[in-house]
C-alpha positions in Angstrom: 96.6 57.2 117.7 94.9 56.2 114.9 95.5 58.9 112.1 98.2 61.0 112.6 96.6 65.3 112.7 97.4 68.2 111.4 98.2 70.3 114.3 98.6 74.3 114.7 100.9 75.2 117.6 99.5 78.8 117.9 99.3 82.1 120.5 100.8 84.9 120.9 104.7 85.6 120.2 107.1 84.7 123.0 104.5 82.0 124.0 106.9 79.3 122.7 105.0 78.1 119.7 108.1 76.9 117.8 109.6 75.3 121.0 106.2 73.1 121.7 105.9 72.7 117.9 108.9 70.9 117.4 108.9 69.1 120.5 105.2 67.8 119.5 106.7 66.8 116.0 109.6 64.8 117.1 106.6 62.9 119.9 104.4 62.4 116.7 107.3 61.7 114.6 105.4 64.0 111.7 107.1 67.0 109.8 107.8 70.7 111.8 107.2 73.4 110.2 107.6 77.1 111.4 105.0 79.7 110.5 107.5 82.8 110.9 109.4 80.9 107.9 106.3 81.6 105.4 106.6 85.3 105.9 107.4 87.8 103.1 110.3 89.6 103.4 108.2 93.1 103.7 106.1 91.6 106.6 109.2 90.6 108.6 110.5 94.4 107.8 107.1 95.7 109.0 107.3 94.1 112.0 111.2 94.6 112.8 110.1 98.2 112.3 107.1 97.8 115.4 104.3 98.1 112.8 101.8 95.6 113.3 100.7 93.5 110.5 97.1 94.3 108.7 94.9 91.3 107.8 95.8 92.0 104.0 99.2 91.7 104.8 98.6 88.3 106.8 96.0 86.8 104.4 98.9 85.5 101.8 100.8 84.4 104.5 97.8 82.3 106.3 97.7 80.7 102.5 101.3 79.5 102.3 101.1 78.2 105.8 97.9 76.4 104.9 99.3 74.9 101.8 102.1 73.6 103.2 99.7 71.7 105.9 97.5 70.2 103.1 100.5 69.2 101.4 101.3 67.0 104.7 97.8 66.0 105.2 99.0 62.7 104.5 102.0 62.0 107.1 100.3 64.6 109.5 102.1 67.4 110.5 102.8 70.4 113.2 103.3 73.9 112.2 103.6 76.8 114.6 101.4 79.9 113.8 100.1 82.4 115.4 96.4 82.0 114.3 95.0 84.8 116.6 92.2 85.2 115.3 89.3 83.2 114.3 89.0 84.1 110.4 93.0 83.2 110.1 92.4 80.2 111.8 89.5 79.8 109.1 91.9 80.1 106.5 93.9 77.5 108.0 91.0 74.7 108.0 90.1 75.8 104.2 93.5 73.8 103.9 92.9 71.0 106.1 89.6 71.0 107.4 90.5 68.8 110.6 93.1 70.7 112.0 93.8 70.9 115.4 94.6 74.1 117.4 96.8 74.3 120.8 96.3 77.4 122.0 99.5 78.6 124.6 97.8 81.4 126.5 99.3 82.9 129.8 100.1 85.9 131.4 102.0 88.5 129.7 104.8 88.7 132.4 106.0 85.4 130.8 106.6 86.7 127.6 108.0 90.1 128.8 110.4 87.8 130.4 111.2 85.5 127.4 111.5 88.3 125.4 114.2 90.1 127.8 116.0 87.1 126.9 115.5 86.8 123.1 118.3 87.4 120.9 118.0 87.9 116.8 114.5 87.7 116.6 112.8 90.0 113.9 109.6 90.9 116.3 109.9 94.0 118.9 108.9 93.8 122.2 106.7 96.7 121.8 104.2 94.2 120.0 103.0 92.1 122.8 100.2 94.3 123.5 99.0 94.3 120.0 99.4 90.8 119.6 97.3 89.9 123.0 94.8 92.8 121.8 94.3 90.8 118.7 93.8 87.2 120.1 90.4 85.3 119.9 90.5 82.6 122.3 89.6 79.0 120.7 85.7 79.0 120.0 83.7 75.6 121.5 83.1 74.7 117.6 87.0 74.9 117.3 89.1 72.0 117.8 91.9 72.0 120.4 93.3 73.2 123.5 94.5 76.2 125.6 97.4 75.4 127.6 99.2 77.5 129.5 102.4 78.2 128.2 104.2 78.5 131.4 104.3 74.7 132.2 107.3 72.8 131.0 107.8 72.1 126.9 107.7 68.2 128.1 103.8 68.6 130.1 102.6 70.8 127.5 103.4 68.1 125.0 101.6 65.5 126.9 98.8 67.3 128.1 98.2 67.8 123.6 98.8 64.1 123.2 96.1 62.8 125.6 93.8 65.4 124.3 94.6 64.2 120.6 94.0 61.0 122.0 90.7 61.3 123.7 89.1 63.9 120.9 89.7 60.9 118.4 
């Protein structure tokens, strides 16, 4: 690769954005960060509660995560986010206008399932719905891939890198 990109590992929660992300990072040898980490305090309570998050409570969230991928622009970088939608994705690019999005989409069974086995984590299962209600599928002006989230960590990494590769 010629330039090393800003990549968003993004979808829904239980899709394994954080898993891919870091596994992406370490192939691109480029800093990891985790979206979740950006939260306030009173989002993380809102959702621990089984409140879904407003937009106004997302928008200064988006911002953090966007800064800290402009501040990589330089050495690249992954960051997993969720990014449903097409305006927080939007906030995202104000930062870095080249990112690239990997959409893990799949059917919800798979993240019932990973869910059932989550331990600690501050979002309910009782989101999913919401969170698959609220998803905007990757536009043809966006740039990046949907993968299906059920294939290994290891094919799902590849799969990214040959697209990175050929959208170059």
């Amino acid at each position: 690769m010629t330039a090393t990109p800003t990549v968003v590992v993004m979808g829904v929660s239980g899709s394994g954005k954080s898993t891919v992300g870091e596994a992406l990072a370490a192939r691109l040898a480029v800093p990891y960060a985790d979206g979740d980490d950006f939260h306030p305090a009173a989002n993380r309570a809102k959702m621990a509660a089984g409140t879904p998050l407003t937009d106004e409570d997302r928008w200064p969230w988006l911002e953090s995560v966007g800064e800290w991928m402009e501040a990589q622009v330089s050495t690249g970088s992954v960051v997993a986010c969720s990014a449903l939608r097409v305006a927080y994705r939007d906030v995202l690019r104000r930062h870095v206008a080249s990112a690239y999005f990997v959409n893990l989409y799949g059917d919800v069974s798979v993240v019932r399932a990973r869910f059932a086995e989550r331990k600690g984590h501050f979002m309910p299962e009782k989101l999913i719905e919401s969170q698959y209600a609220t998803l905007e599928h990757l536009g043809p002006d966006e740039r990046g891939i949907t993968v299906d989230f059920a294939l290994p960590v290891t094919e799902i990494v590849e799969v990214v890198v040959a697209d990175l590769e050929r959208s170059r």
